[in-house]
C-alpha positions in Angstrom: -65.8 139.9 134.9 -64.8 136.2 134.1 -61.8 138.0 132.3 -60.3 138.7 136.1 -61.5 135.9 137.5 -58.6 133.4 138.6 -60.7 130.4 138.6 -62.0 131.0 135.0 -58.9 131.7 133.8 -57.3 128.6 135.1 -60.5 126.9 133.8 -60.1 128.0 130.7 -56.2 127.3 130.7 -55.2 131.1 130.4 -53.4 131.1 134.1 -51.5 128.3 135.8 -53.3 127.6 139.6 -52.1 130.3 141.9 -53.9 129.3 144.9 -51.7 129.9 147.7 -52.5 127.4 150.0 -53.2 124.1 148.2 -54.6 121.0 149.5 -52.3 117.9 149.2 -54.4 117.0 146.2 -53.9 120.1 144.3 -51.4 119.2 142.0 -51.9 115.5 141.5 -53.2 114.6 137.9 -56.6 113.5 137.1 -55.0 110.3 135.7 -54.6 108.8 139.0 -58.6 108.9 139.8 -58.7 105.3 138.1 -61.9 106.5 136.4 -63.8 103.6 134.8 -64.0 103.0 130.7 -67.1 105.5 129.8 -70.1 104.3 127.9 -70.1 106.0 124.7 -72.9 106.4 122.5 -73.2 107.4 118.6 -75.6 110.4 117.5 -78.2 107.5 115.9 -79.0 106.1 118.9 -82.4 106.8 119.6 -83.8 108.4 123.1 -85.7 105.6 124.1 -82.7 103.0 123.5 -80.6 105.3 125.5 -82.7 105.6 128.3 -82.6 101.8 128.1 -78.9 101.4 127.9 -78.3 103.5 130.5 -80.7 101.9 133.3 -79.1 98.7 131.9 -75.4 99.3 132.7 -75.9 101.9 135.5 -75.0 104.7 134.3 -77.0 108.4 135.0 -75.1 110.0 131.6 -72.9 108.9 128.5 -70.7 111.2 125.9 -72.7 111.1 122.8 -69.3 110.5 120.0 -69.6 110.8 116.4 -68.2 108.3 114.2 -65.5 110.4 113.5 -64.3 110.6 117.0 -65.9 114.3 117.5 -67.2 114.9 121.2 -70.9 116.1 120.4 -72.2 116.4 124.4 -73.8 114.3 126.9 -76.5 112.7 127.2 -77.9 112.2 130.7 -80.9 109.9 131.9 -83.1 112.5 133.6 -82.2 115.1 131.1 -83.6 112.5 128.6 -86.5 111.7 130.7 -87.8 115.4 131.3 -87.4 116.3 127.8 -89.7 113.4 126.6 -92.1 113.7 129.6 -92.6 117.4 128.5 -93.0 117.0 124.7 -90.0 118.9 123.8 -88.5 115.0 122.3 -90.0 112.3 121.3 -88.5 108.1 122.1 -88.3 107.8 118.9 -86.0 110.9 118.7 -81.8 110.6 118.0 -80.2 111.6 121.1 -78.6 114.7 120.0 -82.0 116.4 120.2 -81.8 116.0 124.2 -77.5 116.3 124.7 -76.2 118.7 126.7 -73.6 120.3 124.1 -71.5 122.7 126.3 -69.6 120.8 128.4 -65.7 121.0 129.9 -62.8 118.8 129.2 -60.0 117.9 130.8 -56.9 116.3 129.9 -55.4 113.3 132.1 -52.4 115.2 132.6 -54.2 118.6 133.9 -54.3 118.3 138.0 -57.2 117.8 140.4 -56.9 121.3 141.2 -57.9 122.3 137.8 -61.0 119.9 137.8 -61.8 120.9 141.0 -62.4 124.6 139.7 -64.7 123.2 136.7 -66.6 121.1 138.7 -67.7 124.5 140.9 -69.9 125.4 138.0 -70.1 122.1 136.1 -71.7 119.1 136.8 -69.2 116.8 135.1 -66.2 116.5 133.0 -65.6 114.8 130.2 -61.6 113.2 130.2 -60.0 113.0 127.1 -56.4 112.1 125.7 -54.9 113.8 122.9 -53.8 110.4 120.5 -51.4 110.6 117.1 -53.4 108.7 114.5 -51.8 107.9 110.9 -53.9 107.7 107.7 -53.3 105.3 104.6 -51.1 107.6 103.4 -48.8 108.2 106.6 -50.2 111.7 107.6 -50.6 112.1 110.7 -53.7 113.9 113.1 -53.9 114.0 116.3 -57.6 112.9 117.8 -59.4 113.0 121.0 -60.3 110.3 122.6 -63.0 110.1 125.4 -61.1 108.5 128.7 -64.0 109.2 130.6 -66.5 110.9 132.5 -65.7 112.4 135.9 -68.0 114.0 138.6 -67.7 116.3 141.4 -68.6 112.7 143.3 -65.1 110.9 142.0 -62.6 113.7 143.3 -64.7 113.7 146.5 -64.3 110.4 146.6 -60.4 110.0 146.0 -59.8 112.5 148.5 -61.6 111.2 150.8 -60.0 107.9 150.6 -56.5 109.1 149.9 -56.6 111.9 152.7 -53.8 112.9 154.2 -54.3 115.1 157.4 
């Protein structure tokens, strides 16, 4: 049951990391990846100007972000691709007819260790902050904002480069 599982609960922020032998990396925080600014796009744009923006800038997905700030998923190229080759979209179609709207998030405070037990069962995480926003008014709410998108590929990649034997 995922209610026993260690891994799930940390996932899932119910149990702090237990792990008894850590790697060096364990407890660092995902802030220090240096991920790149994501490329965000809104729920109008259509599938066939996504698949084009994405070939454009190089990227294989993109958080798909209501106006409002709202995470709605991600939106990935061959996701995109295979749901137009197989009829089940159209290009004409908004993307949020091919996102992929269960997804993780991780703060950039949360440690590697933490990301590294998403990123067993996910594909990718999408890094947000937590930012106080005031109104016209003065009241404040506090919004999300997407930091960025980070892959199985980046930790391996920062530990790999930062290894310390």
């Amino acid at each position: 049951s995922k209610f026993v599982n260690d891994k799930w609960m940390i996932k899932n922020g119910f149990l702090n990391d237990v792990q008894e032998h850590k790697p060096w990396w364990w407890n660092i925080k995902v802030q220090k990846l240096n991920l790149s600014a994501p490329l965000i796009l809104l729920p109008e744009v259509s599938c066939q100007k996504a698949i084009e923006i994405l070939q454009e800038k190089g990227y294989d997905q993109a958080p798909v972000v209501a106006e409002s700030g709202l995470i709605l998923g991600m939106v990935t190229l061959s996701n995109t691709l295979t749901s137009v080759l197989a009829g089940n979209a159209e290009f004409s179609d908004p993307v949020t007819k091919v996102i992929y709207d269960q997804f993780s998030k991780i703060g950039l405070e949360d440690s590697l260790g933490k990301l590294s037990c998403i990123l067993e069962n996910d594909h990718f995480a999408i890094v947000v902050h937590e930012q106080m926003q005031f109104n016209g008014n003065g009241s404040s709410f506090m919004k999300q904002m997407v930091f960025g998108v980070v892959t199985a590929m980046d930790l391996l990649t920062f530990v790999s480069r930062n290894d310390k034997k």
